[in-house]
N, C-alpha and C positions, 0 to 999 in steps of 0.2 A: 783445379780439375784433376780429377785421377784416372790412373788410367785401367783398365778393362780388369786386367788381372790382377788390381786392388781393390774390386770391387765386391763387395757380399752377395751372396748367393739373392739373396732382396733387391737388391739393387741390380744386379742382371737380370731378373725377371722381369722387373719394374720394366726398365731399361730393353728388354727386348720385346714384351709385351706391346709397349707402346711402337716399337718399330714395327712391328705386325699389324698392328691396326692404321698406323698411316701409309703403311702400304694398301690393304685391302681398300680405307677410305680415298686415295688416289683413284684407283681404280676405277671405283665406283662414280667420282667425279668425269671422270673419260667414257665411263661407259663401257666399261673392260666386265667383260663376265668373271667372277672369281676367280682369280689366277689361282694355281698354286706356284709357292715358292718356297726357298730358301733362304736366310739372313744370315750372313757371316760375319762378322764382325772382328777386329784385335789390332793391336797395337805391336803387338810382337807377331809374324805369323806360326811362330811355333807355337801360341797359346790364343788359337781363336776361340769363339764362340758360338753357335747356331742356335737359330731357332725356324724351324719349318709349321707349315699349317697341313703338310702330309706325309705319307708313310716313309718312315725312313732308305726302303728300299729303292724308292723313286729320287729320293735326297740324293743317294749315294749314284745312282744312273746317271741324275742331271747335273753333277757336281761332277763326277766324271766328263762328260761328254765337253761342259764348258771347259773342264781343265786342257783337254786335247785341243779345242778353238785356239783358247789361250797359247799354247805350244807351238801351235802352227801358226799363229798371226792370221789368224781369220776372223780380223774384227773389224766391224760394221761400224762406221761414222754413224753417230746421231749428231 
């Protein structure tokens, strides 16, 4: 296995394409109306990844907003 940041530009696509689609088809199996979201992805966190299904500016809000959750330990058991 290799890891993220040895990966070709192909092989992340590949690679994150498919994580987007079993995300949306989760969903869909629950009955979830079209989320949107974000996928982050890395092995190092100085060299992640993303792939969103919406506008970057809403990436950047919602990636925000969880990063302050995360700072403040306001996280919800499932």
């Amino acid at each position: 296995m290799k890891k993220l940041e040895y990966m070709t530009e192909p092989e992340l696509r590949d690679l994150m394409n498919a994580t987007c689609l079993a995300i949306e088809a989760a969903a869909d199996i629950c009955g979830v109306e079209k989320p949107r979201f974000v996928v982050v992805l890395f092995n190092d966190p100085a060299v992640a990844q993303y792939a969103a299904n919406c506008q970057r500016e809403d990436v950047i809000k919602a990636m925000r907003e969880t990063a302050d959750r995360l700072e403040h330990r306001q996280d919800v058991e499932r």
